[in-house]
Each structure stands twice: as structure tokens, then as C-alpha cells.
N, C-alpha and C positions, 0 to 999 in steps of 0.2 A: 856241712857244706863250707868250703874254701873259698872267703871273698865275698861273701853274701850282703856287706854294705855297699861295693862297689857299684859300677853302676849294670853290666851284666847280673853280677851276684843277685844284688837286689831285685833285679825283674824277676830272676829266675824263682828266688825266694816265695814272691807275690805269686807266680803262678802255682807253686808247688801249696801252698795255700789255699788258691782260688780250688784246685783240683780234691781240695780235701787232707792231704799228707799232715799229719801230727810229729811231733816228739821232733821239730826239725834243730841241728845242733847247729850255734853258727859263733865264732869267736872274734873280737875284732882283731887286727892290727897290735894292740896293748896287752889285749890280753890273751893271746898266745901268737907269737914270732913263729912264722912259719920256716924262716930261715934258720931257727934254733932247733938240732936234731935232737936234745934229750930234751925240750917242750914238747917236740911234736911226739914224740917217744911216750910221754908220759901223758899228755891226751888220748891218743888211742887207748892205754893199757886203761884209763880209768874210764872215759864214754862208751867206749865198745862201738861205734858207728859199722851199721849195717850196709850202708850205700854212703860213699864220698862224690861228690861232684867237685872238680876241682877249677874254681873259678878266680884264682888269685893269681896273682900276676904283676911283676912292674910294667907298667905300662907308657905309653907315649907318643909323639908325631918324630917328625925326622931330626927338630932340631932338639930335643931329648935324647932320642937315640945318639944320636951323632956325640952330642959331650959327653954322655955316661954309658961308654961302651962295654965296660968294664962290671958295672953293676947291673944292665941290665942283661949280661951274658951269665954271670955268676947267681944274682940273686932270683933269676928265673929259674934257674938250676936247681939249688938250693931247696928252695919253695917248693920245685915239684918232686924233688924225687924223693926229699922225706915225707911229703903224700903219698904217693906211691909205694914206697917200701914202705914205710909202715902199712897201709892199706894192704899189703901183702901178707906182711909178717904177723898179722894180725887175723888174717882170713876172710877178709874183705871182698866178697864174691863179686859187686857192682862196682865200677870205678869210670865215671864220665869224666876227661881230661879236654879241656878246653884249650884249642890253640892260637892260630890267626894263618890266613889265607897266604902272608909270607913265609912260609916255609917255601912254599914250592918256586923254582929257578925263574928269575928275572925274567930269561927269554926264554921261558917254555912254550909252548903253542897255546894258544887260545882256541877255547875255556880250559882252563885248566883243572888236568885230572885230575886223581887220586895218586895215581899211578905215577904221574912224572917226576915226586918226591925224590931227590937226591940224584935226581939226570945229567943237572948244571949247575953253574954258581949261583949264587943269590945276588939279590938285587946289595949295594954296598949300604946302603942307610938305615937298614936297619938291618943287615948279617946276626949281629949279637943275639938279638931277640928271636930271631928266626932259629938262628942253632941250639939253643936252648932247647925252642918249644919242639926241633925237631927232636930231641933226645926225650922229649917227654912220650913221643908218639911211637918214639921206638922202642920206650922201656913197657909202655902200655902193650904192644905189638909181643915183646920179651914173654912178658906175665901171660897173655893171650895164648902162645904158642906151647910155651913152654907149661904152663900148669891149668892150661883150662879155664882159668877166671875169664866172666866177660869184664874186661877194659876194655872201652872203645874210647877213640878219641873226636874228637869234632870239629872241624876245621870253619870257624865260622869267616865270613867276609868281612869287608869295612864295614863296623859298630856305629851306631848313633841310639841316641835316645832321650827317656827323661834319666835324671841325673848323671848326665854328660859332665864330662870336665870343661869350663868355658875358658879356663886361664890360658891368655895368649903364648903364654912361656910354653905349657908342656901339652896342648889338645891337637886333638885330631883335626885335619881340613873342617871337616862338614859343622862340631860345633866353633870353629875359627873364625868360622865363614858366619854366622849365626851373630858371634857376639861385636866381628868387626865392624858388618852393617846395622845393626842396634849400636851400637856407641855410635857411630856415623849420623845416621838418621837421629839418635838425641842431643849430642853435641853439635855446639854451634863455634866451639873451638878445637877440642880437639877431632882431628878429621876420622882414624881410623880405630884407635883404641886407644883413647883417653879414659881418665876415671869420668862414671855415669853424671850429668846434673844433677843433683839432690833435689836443684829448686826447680824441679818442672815437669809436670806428667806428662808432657808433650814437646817435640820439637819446635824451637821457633827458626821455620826458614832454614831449616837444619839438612831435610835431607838431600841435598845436593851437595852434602862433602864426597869427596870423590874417599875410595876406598881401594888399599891395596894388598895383594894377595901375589904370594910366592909363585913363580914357576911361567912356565909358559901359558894353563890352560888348556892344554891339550892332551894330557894325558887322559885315559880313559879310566875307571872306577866302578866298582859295584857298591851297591848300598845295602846294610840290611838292618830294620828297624830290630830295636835289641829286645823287645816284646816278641818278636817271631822267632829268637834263638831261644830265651826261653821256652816256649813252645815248643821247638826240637828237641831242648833239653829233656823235658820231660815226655816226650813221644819214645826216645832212646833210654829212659830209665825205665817203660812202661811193656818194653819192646826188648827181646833178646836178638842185638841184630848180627847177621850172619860175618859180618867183615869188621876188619879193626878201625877203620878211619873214613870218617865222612865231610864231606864240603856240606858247610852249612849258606845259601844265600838266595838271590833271587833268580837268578839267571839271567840279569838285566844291568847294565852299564850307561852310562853317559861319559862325556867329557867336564872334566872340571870348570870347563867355562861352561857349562850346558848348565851343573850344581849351582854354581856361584848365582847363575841368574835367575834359576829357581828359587834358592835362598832368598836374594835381594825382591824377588817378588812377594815372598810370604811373609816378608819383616815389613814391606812399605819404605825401602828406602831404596832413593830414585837418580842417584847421582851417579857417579863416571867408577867405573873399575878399572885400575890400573896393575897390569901385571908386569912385578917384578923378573924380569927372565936374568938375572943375575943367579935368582938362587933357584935349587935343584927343581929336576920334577921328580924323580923318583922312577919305578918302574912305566915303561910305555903303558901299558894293560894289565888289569889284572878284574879278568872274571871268571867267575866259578863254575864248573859245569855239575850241576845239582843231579844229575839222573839218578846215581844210586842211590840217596836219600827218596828222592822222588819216586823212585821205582819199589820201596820197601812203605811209602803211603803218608809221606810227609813233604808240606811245601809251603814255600813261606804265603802270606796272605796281605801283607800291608802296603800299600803303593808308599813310592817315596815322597810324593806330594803331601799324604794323608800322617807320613812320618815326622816329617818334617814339622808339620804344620804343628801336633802335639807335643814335637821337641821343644820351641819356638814357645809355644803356651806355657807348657813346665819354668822353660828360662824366665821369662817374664812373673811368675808367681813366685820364683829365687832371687831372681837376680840382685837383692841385698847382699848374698852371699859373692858376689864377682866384684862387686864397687874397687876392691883395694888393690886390683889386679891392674898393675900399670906395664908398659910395653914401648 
């Protein structure tokens, strides 16, 4: 498995465990470069993996994308297609390829299909990453068609979970949104993402710093706790499914002011939110329309509330490892 420390990897990992599966292979970062094509060359020829799950990925929020257009276009690339080809060239009959819900066009219709993939442009802040994972969905579609292996790929929605990235530099909204109101509510000087107090288990008088967050607010979102992608994961390794790409999510959206205030309710911090509308929102909408998964007997199970809240738990039993993250 590809990416199995990460924080999808690792759910996926635990479940594949909880399920009973043995002999799982998993390499980090150091010790095999997945952008290195005679590494990944000479892993295959010596493990022999029966089944790849390809869960690795550069990953990021908008203002990642945005400077490192470059690498996250190239080293997604990279990554995936010497999984793939080798997985092929090797004889690799199972191949689950993990993507994300932008691939499909900015302004496609709501929910969006399966089907609308390559209709329109993409949203611009994150293109790079999107074209990438699209080539992974088509090389899997390639192998699919043309020689009969099942690849399928999996188009999961907006990730959260336990081991989320909280660094204010390169995370997604939802753990953003997590770690700006916990700095907020602990700090009694700095307001939104200051380093943690050391000297104090609690806030004094703290949480009424007001906290700010990018965009207008308004755009809409899907959530999908990253314990219920797992779950797909392994429902589609378990399952010969008829088609090559599936939307992985809930079928359920809010507004970003809707998140933020659920957020700031399940952290306990009680001050003013201020949105910045200087910088971007990103696509208007973007949810998922789940039937074909759902129609083949899989569907996610976790509310976002119930997601959250053991996001939130994890962060707090970590959060040593955030202190150095200044912003």
C-alpha cells in the first residue's frame, strides 16, 4: 500500500487490519521515493504485491496549491504512474487509485457525476492537482479497458480526520478551522494562530479573541470523515465493481460559515469570526452524487458532527506536535 503513514493511508491501513488482512506492505517516504521510477521498479520485482492501493499523493489547501503548481502537477504524476505501470507490468490484477472530488469541472451541475469528468474547465486553484489525478483515472480506465484488470478508481470528497495536517501553511479548511479556534480560545494574545501557551491547561479570558478565516463563507462543501473512506476502500478491494470510477462521500453539504460555526461550537470558543473576502473562495459547490457506490451497497455512516468531534479529540491528545507552527 501507497502512503499508508498518511492520514487516509493510515485509516485505510487500521481498517484493513481490523478486517483481519495479513502480510500488509507499506514503505515510508525514505524508504522508497515513489517519484523514483527504478525504486519503484525494483520494489515490485522483489515484493511481488498482489493488490496496490494507491493512497499517496502531494497533497494541500489553496494556498499550497497556488505556490507549488509545478510540483504538485509533476510529482502527482510521477507517484502515480510508476504505481500503475509497474502494477501492470508486473501483473497486478487489483489496483484501487485514490483521487479527490476536483477533478470534475468547476461549473458542472450539482451533484456532481461521474460522468461530467472532462465536460469543462477546472476550478483554477487547484488545476495542477486536479490534472494529475485526472491522468491517474484515465490510465486506470486505459488498463481497465484495454487488458481486463480490475483498476478502479475512487473519487473521494473533502477528507478530514484523525491525523489531519493542522499546519496553518499547507491544511485543509476543516483542520484550519480546528486549529484557529483552539489557538484562539488558548491564547490570550495571540488572536488566531499563534504558537500554543505551554503555561496553561486552560484559557484565561481567552476565548473571545475573534478569529479569521479566508473567503467569503459562502461557498458550499461536502465532508467525509476519512474512517468512512476507508471503509470504501476496503468494500471495493472486497467487491469486483462493475465500472471504473466512483464518488466517494455523503451526499450532504453545508456552507462554510455553516462548518466554521459548527467547528467553533465543538472546540468551546465563543468569539467573533471574521471573514477575510480579500482572498479566494474556490469553487461555488462541490457535492457528490453517491448513487453508484450506493447502488453497488456501500454508504458512508459518520455524521459530521460525530466526525468532527473525534477529529478535535485526536488534535488535542497531538497537539505537541503543532506548538512550532507559527502563521
Amino acid at each position: 500500500m501507497a502512503g499508508h503513514r498518511g492520514m487516509v493511508g493510515s485509516a485505510i491501513w487500521r481498517k484493513l487490519e481490523a478486517e483481519g488482512y495479513t502480510n500488509l506492505i507499506g514503505k515510508t517516504s525514505s524508504e522508497l521515493d515513489l517519484r523514483n521510477q527504478a525504486a519503484v521498479a525494483e520494489f515490485f520485482e522483489t515484493e511481488k504485491p498482489e493488490v496496490v492501493i494507491d493512497a499517496a499523493a502531494r497533497v494541500g489547501g489553496i494556498m499550497a496549491n497556488s505556490k507549488y503548481p509545478y510540483q504538485f502537477l509533476m510529482e502527482n504524476m510521477q507517484i502515480q504512474n510508476n504505481l500503475i505501470d509497474f502494477s501492470h507490468k508486473t501483473d497486478v490484477q487489483k489496483f484501487i487509485f485514490l483521487g479527490s472530488s476536483c477533478i470534475y469541472p468547476k461549473h458542472a451541475p450539482q451533484p456532481l457525476k461521474e460522468e461530467y469528468l472532462l465536460t469543462d474547465s477546472l476550478e483554477p486553484t487547484n488545476e495542477w492537482y486536479a490534472i494529475a489525478k485526472i491522468a491517474g483515472v484515465k490510465a486506470c480506465e486505459a488498463i481497465r479497458k484495454q487488458f481486463g484488470k480490475d483498476y478502479v478508481s475512487l473519487m473521494p470528497t473533502n477528507l478530514y480526520g484523525t491525523h489531519d495536517n493542522f499546519d496553518l501553511k499547507t491544511s485543509h479548511v476543516l483542520p484550519a478551522m480546528i486549529r484557529k479556534f483552539h489557538d484562539a480560545k488558548m491564547n490570550d494574545n495571540a488572536p488566531a494562530c499563534g504558537e500554543l501557551d505551554e503555561t496553561r491547561d486552560e484559557p484565561v479570558d481567552a476565548s473571545s479573541k475573534p478569529v479569521e478565516l479566508w473567503g467569503s463563507g459562502s461557498p458550499m462543501r461536502e465532508f467525509l470523515f476519512v474512517d468512512d473512506l476507508a471503509d470504501a476502500v476496503c468494500f471495493a478491494l472486497e467487491n469486483k465493481l462493475p465500472e471504473n470510477l466512483y464518488n466517494i462521500g455523503t451526499g450532504e453539504d453545508l456552507t462554510i460559515n455553516e462548518l466554521a460555526e459548527l467547528i467553533q461550537r465543538i472546540v468551546g470558543h465563543t468569539g467573533k469570526i471574521i471573514w477575510d473576502t480579500s482572498k479566494p473562495d474556490g469553487t461555488p459547490r462541490k457535492l457528490m452524487d453517491v448513487e453508484k457506490l450506493k447502488n453497488e451497497g456501500w454508504e458512508a455512516t459518520t455524521s459530521l458532527e460525530e466526525g468532527i468531534k473525534k477529529t478535535y479529540d485526536w488534535f488535542l491528545n497531538n497537539q505537541q506536535k503543532f506548538k512550532e507552527v507559527k502563521i
